[in-house]
N, CA, C and O atoms as a GROMACS GRO file, in nm:
protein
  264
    1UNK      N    1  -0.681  -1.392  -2.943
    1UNK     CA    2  -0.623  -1.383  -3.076
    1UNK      C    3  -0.516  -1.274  -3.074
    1UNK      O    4  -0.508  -1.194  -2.981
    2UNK      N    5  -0.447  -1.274  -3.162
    2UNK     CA    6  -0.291  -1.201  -3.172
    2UNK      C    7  -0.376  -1.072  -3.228
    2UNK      O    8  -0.461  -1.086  -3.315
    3UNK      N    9  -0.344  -0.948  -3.169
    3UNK     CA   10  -0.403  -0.826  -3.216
    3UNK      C   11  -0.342  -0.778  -3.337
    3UNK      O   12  -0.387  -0.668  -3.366
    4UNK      N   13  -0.252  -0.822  -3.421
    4UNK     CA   14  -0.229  -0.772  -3.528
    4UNK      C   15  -0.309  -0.893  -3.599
    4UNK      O   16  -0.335  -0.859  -3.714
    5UNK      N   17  -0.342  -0.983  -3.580
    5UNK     CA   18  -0.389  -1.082  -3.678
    5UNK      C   19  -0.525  -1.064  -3.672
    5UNK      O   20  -0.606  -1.114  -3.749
    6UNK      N   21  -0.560  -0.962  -3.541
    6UNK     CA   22  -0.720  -0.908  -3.574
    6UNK      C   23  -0.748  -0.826  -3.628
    6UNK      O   24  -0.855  -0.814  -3.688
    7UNK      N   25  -0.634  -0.718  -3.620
    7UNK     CA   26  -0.648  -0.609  -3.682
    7UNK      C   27  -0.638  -0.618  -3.879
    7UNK      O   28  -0.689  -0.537  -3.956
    8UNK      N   29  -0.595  -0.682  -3.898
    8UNK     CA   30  -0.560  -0.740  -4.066
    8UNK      C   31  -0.719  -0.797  -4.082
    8UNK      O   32  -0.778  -0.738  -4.173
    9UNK      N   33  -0.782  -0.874  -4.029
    9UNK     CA   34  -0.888  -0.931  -4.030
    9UNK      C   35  -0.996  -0.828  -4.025
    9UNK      O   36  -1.077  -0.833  -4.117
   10UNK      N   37  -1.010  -0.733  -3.932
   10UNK     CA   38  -1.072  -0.714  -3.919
   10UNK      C   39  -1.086  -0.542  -4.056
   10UNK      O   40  -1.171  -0.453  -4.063
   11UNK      N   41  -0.940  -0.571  -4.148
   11UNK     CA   42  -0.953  -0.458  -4.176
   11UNK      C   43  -0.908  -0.287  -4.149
   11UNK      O   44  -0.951  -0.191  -4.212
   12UNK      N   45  -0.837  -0.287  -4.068
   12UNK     CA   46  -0.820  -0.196  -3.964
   12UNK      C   47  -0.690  -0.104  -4.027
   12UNK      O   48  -0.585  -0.154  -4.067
   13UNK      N   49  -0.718   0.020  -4.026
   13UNK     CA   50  -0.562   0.045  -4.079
   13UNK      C   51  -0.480   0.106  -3.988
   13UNK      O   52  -0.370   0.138  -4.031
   14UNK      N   53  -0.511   0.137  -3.844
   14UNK     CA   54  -0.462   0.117  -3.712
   14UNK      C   55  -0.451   0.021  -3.615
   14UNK      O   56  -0.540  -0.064  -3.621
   15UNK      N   57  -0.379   0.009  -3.536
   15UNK     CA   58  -0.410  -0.114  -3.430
   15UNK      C   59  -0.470  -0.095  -3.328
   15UNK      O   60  -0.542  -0.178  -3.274
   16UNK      N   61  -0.442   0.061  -3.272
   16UNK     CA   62  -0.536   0.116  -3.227
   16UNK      C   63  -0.701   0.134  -3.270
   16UNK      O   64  -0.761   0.125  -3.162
   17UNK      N   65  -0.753   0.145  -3.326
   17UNK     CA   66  -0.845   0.134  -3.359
   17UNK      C   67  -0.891  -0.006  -3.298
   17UNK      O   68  -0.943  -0.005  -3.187
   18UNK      N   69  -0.871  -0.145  -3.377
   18UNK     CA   70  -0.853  -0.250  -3.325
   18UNK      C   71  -0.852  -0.338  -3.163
   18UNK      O   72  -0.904  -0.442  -3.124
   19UNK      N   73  -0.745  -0.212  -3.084
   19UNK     CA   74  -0.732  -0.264  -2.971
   19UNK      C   75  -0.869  -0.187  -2.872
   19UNK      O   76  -0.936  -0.243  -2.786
   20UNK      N   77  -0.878  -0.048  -2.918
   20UNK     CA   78  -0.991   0.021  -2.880
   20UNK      C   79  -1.103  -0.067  -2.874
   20UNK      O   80  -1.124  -0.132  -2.771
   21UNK      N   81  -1.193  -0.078  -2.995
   21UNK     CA   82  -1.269  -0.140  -3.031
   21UNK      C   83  -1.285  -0.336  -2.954
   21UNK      O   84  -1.379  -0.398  -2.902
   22UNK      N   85  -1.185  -0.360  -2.976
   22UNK     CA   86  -1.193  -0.526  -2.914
   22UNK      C   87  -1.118  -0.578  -2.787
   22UNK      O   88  -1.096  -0.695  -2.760
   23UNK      N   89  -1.088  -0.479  -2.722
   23UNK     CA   90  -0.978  -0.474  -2.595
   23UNK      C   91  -1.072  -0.466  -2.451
   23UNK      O   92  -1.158  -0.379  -2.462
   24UNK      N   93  -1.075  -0.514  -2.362
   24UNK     CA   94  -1.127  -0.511  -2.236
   24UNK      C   95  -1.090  -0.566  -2.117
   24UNK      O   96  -1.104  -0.685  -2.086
   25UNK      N   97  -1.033  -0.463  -2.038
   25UNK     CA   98  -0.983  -0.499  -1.940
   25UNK      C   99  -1.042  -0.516  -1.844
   25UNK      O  100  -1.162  -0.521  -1.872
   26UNK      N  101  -1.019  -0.532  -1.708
   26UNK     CA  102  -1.075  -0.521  -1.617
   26UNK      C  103  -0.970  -0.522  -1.439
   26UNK      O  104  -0.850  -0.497  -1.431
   27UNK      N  105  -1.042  -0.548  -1.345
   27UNK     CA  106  -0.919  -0.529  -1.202
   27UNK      C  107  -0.874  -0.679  -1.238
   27UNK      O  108  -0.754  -0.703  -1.222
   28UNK      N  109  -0.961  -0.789  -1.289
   28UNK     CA  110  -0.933  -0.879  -1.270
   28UNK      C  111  -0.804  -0.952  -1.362
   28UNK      O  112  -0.732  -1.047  -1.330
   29UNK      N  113  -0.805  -0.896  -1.452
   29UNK     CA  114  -0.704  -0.858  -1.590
   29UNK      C  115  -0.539  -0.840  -1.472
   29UNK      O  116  -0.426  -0.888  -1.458
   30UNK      N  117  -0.624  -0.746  -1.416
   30UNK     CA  118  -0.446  -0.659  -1.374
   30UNK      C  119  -0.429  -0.721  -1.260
   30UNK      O  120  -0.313  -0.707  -1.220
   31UNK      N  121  -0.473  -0.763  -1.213
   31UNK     CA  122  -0.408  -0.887  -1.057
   31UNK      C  123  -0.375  -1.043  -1.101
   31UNK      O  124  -0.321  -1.130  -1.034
   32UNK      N  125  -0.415  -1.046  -1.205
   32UNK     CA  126  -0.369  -1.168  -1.258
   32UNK      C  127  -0.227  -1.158  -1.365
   32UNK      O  128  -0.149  -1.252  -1.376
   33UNK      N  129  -0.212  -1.031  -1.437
   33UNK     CA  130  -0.077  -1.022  -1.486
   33UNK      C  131   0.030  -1.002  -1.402
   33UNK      O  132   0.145  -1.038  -1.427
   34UNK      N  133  -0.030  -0.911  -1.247
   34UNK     CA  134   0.084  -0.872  -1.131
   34UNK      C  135   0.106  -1.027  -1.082
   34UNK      O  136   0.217  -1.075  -1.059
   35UNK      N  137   0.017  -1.078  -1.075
   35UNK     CA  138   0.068  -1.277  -1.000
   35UNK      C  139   0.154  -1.310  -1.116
   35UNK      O  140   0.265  -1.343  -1.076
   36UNK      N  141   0.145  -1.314  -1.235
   36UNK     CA  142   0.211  -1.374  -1.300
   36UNK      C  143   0.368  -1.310  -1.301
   36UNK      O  144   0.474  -1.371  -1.317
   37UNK      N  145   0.343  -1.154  -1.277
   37UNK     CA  146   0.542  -1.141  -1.270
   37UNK      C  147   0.592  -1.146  -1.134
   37UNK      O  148   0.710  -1.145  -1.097
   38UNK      N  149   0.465  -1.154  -1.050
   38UNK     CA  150   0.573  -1.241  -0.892
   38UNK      C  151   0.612  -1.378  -0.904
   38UNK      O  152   0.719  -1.425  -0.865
   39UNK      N  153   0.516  -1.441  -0.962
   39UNK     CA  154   0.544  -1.588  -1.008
   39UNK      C  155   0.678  -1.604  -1.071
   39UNK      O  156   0.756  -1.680  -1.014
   40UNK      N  157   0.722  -1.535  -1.197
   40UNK     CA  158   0.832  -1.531  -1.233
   40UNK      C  159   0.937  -1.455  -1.149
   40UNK      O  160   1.028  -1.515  -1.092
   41UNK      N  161   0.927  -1.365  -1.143
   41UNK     CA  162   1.068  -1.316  -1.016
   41UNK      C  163   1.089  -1.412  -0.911
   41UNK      O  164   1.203  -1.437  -0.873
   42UNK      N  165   0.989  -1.468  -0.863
   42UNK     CA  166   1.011  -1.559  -0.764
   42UNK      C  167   1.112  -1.689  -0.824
   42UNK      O  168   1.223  -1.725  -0.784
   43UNK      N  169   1.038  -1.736  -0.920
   43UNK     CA  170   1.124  -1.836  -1.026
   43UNK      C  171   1.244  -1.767  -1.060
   43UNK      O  172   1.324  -1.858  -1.036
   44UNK      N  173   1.304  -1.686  -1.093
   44UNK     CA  174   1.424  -1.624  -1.103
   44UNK      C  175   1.462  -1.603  -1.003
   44UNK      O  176   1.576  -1.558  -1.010
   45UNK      N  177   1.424  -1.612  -0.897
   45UNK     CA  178   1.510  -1.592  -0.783
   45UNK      C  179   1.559  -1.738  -0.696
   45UNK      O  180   1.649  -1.756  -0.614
   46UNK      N  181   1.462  -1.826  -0.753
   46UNK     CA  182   1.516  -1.966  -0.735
   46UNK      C  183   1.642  -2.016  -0.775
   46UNK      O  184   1.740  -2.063  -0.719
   47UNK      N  185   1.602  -1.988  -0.900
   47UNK     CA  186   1.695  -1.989  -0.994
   47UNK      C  187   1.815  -1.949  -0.985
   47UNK      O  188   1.907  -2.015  -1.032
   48UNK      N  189   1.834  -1.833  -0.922
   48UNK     CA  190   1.982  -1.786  -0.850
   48UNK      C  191   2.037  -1.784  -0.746
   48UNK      O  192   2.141  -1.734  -0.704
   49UNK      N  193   1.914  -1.879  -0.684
   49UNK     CA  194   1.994  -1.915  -0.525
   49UNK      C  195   1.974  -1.764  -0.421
   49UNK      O  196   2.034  -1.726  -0.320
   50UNK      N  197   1.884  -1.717  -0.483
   50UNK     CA  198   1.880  -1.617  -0.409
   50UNK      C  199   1.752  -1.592  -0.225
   50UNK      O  200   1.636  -1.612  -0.188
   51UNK      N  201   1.801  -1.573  -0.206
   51UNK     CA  202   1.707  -1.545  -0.017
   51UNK      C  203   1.691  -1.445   0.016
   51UNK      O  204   1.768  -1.404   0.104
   52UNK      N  205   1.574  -1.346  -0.040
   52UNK     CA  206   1.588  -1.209   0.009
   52UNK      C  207   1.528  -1.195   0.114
   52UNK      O  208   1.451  -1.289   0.136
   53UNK      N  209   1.530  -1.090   0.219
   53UNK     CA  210   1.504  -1.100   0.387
   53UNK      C  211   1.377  -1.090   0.390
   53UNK      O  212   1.321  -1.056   0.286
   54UNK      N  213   1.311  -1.111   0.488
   54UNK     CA  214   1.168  -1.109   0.522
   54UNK      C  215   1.170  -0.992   0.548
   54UNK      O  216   1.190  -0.978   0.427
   55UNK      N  217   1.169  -0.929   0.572
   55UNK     CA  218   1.134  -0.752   0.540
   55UNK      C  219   1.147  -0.754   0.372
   55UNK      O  220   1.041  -0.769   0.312
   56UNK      N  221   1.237  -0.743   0.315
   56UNK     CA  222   1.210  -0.684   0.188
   56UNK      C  223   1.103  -0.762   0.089
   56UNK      O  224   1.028  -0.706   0.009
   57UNK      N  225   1.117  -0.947   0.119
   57UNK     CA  226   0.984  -0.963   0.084
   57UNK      C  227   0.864  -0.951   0.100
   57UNK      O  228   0.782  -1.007   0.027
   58UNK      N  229   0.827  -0.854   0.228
   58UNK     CA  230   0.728  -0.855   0.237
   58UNK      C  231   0.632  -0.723   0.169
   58UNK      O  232   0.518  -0.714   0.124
   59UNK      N  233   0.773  -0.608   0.193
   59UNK     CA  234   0.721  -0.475   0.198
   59UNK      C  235   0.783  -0.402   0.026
   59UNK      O  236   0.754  -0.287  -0.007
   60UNK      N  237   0.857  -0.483  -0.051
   60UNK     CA  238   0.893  -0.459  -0.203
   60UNK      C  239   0.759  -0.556  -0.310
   60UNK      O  240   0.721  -0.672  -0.326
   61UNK      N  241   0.729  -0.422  -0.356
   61UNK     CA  242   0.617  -0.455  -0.449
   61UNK      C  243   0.634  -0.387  -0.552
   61UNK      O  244   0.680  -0.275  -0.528
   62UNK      N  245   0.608  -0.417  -0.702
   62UNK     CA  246   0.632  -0.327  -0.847
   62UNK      C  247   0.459  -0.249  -0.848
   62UNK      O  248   0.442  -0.128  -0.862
   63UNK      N  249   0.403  -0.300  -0.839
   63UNK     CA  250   0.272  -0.251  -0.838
   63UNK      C  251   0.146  -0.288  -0.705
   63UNK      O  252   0.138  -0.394  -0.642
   64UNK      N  253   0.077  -0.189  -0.693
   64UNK     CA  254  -0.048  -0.192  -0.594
   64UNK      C  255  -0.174  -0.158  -0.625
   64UNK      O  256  -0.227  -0.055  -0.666
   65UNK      N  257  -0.214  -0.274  -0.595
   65UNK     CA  258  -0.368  -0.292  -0.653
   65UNK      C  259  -0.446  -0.264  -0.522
   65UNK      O  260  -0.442  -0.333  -0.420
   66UNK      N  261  -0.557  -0.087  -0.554
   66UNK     CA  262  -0.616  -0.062  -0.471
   66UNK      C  263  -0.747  -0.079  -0.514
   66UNK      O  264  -0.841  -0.056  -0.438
   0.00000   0.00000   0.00000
């Protein structure tokens, strides 16, 4: 659900409060949002015809999941 449309619901006169309260992340949360923006860069890089070298794809990363 849209966290401002929970937070109205639920009453809340922060969103914080809201996101505190009903928010839960986990590792599995955050390796699945990092696939999703390689997924897209990759798609943008289709997209522009682009071929970056096997070195830099291998060893350029935005984030590391230890």
């Amino acid at each position: 659900m849209n966290p401002k449309t929970l937070q109205y619901l639920m009453g809340h006169s922060e969103i914080g409060v809201t996101l505190n309260t009903y928010t839960h992340l986990g590792l599995e949360d955050a390796v699945g949002e990092i696939r999703k923006m390689e997924e897209e860069r990759a798609r943008q890089e289709i997209e522009r015809g682009d071929r970056p070298q096997r070195e830099a794809r291998l060893t350029q990363r935005m984030f590391r999941v230890v």
